[in-house]
N, C-alpha and C positions, 0 to 999 in steps of 0.2 A: 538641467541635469536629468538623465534617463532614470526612472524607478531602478528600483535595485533588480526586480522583478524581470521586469524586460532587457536589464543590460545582462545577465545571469541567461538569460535565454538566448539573447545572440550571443551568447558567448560561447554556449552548451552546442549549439544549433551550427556553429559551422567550426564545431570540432578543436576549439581552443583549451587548451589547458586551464583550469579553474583555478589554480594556484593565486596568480594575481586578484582577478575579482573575488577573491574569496577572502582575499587577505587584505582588503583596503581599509583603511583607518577609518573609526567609526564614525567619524565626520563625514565621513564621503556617502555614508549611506543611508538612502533615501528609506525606512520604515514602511511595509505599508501589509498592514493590517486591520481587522476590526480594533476599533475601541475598546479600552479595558482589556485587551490580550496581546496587545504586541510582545509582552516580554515573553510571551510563548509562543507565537503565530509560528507555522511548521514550518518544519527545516531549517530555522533562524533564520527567518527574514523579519529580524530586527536585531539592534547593534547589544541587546542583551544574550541572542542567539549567534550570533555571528561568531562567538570563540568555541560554541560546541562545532557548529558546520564545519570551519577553516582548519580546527586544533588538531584533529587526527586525521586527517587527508592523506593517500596511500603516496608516496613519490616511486615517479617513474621508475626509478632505481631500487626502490623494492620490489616493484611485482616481477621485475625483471628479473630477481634473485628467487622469487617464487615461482618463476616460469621454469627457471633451470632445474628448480629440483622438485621436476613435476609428476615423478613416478608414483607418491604418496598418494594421490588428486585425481588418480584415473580408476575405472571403472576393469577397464580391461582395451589392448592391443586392437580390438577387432571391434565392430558392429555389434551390438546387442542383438544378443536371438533370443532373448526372451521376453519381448514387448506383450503386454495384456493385449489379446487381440478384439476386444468385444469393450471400446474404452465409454466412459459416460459420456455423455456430450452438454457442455455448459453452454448456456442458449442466452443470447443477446434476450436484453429484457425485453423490446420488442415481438422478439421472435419467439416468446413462450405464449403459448393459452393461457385465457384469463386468470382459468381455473388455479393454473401454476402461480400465477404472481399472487392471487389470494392464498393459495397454502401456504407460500413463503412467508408472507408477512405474517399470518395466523400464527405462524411456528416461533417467527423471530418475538413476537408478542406472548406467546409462549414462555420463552426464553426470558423473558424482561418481567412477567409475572412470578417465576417462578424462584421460591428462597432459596439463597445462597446456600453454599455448601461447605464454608469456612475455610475453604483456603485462601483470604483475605483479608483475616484478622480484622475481620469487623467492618473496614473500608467499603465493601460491598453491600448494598441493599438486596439485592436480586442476583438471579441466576447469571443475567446479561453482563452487569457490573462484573461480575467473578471475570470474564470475559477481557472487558475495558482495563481493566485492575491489573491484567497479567502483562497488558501491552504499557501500561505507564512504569510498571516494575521495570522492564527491561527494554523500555525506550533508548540508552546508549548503548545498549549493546548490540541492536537490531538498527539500528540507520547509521551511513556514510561509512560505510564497509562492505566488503563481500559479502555478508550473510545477510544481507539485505533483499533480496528477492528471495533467498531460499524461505529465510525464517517466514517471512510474508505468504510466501507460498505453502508453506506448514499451516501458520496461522489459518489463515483462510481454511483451508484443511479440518482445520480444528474445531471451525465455527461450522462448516457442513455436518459432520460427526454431531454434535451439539445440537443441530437441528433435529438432523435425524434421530438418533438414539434416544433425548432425554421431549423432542418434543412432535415426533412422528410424522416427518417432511416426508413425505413416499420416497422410497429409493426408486421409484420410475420418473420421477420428476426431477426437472434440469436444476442444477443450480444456475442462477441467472451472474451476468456480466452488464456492465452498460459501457458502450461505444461513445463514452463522450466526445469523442473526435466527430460524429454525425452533430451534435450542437454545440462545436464551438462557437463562444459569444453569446449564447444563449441558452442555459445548461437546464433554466425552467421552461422553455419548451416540449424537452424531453419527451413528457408525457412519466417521469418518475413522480413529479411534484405535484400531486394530485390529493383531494380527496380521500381518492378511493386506496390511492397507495402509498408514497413515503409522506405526504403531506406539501405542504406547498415552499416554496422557493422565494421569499419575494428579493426584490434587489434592497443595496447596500443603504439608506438613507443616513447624510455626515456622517460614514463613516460607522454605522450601526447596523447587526443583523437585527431579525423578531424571531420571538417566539415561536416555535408551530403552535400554528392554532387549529388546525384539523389534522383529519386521516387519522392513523393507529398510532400514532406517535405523538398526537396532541396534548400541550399542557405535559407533559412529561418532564419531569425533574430528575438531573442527574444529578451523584454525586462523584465521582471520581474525578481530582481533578479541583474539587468545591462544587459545593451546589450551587444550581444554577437552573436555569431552564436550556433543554433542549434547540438551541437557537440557530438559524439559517440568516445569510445574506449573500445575492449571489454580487460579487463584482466582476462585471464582461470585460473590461479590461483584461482581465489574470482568463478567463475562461476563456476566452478568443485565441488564446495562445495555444489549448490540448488542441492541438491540429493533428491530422496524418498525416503531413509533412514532416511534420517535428518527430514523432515517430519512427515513420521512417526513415528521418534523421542517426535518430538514437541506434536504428537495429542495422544501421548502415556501419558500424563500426566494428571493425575488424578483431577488437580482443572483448576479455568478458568488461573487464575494468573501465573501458571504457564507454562501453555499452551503457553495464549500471549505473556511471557516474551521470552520462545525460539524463536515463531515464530518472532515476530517483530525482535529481538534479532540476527539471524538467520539466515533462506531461505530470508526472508525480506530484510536484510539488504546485506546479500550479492549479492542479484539479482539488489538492485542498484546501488552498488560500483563496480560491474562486468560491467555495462554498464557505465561507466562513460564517460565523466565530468558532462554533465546536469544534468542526471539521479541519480547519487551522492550527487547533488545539495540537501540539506534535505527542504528548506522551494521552492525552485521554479522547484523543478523534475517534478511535471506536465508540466512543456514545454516541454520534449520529452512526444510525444502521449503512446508510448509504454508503460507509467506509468501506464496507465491504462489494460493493457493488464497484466502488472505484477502483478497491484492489482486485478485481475480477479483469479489469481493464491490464492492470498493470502485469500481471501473470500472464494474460493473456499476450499481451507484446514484448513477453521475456521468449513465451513459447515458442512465439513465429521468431524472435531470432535462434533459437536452439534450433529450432527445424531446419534453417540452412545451413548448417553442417551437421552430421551425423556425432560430431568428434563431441559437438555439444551436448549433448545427454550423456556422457559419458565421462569429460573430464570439466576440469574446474580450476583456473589459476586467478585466485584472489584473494585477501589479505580478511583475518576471522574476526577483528576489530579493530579499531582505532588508537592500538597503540602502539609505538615505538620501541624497540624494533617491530616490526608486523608480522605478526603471526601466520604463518599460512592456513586460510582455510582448505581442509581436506573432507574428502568424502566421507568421512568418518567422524567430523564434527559434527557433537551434537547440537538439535534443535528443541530445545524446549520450551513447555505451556505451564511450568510451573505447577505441574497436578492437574491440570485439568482435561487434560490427555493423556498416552503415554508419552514419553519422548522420542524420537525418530535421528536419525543422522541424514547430513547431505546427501551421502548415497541414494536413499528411502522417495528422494523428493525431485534428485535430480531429471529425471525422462518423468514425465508427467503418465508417460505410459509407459511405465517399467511395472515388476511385479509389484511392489508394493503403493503406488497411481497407477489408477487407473481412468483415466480422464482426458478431454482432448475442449477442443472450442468448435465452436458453430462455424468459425469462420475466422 
């Protein structure tokens, strides 16, 4: 019997309807996660998660009703003539100066230092946790729907802002991305898992991440989620799979729905479960920092399919949650941080370089 993991992947990968494998009897499915978190391992890939994944799944026959009444969902008839012309450029972690990858982490460390600010009713230790906290509050309402790359795409947002403002990341400096598609199978290669920067990687042993034990994030205890230690384990198995094929897979598909469905579905989900236990974690993976470095990834491969049509910065046909009837999400659905931003709508986030993004990628 095929991991659940990899049959989900060729399933995703040559464009099948998810419906079936998403719906198969918990017998059928094979678990596979670190120890001691399967009943949470992200995206439910385990048969404790499999009724959140499978339960609010958009059917063809909805978005089809959402396509027709698509005037609510656009921007405007024409081309956008009002792109930021001078956008930031988010730079492959590679491809920044040292300098930059030290300030980022300084700042994120910043962040992780710095006390809470009570929108968390106590739950949060730190500044960072406030952070983590707002993505466990509103975990079902941001995956396995349309608002799933926008909110993501906020979020992140929201964590740059947060650097900047409360912990003085220069505004000439990149925000970073990493390419994990250059180490599929090997994601501690990288050159993130270092010492000097997110700390080390090591692989799965039975079934078990470690602790960091170096870099900036050593020995760090979270709470969101339960306390715990900060913990890594890479399995090559799940990581060998974020390929650019699969990718280009995903942005090979002709509507938004079904785009996000491979991606989130996907390179998404396997780049969490590859770094497990935290990072598998689905409502509290923002305590490894690296989350945001993966959703840099994921934005990033929303943007290059937005860029090949124009129509994509502009309109939006996808359903606002996971439930029955499906809601249409519009351009005018908001996106919120729970206080720790202001809020913004789909409109605000849809063109990464419209007035209110202003931002693009390296590549």
């Amino acid at each position: 019997m095929k991991p659940f993991l990899t049959e989900l992947a060729e399933a995703v990968s040559d464009g099948a309807n998810l419906t079936d494998i998403l719906t198969k009897p918990a017998g059928d499915i094979v678990s596979v996660g670190i120890a001691d978190i399967t009943a949470t391992v992200h995206l439910g890939l385990s048969t404790a998660g499999l009724s959140l994944l499978s339960g609010g799944r958009v059917s063809d026959d909805q978005i089809s009703e959402i396509e027709t009444a698509s005037s609510a969902s656009r921007v405007g008839d024409n081309a956008r003539t009002d792109r930021c012309s001078n956008p930031s450029v988010r730079r492959e972690w590679r491809n920044m100066p040292r300098v930059q990858r030290k300030a980022f982490l300084d700042a994120v460390v910043c962040l992780w230092n710095a006390p809470p600010r009570g929108i968390s009713r106590g739950a949060a230790t730190n500044r960072y946790e406030e952070l983590v906290w707002v993505h466990q509050q509103m975990v079902r309402q941001v995956h396995q729907s349309g608002i799933f790359l926008f909110w993501h795409r906020y979020y992140v947002n929201v964590f740059e802002s947060m650097l900047r403002q409360e912990c003085r990341y220069p505004a000439a400096y990149s925000m970073p991305w990493w390419d994990e598609t250059r180490d599929a199978g090997n994601f501690a290669a990288s050159g993130l898992f270092t010492a000097e920067y997110f700390g080390a990687l090591p692989q799965i042993s039975n079934g078990q991440g470690r602790c960091v034990s170096n870099g900036p994030f050593a020995r760090r205890t979270i709470n969101i989620g339960g306390r715990r230690c900060l913990s890594r384990g890479e399995n090559r198995s799940l990581t060998r799979q974020v390929t650019a094929a699969f990718v280009n897979s995903c942005n090979s598909r002709s509507t938004f729905a079904q785009m996000r469905e491979c991606t989130e579905y996907g390179p998404h989900a396997y780049g969490h479960n590859g770094l497990g236990p935290v990072m598998a974690d689905v409502s509290s993976s923002p305590s490894d920092p690296v989350f945001f470095m993966h959703h840099g990834l994921v934005d990033r491969n929303f943007k290059r399919w937005q860029d090949q049509a124009e129509s994509r910065w502009t309109e939006i046909y996808a359903c606002e949650s996971q439930t029955t009837p499906c809601p249409a999400l519009g351009l005018d659905t908001v996106l919120s941080s729970m206080g720790l931003r202001p809020s913004v709508t789909v409109r605000d986030v849809i063109d990464t370089q419209g007035p209110k993004s202003c931002y693009t990628y390296d590549y």
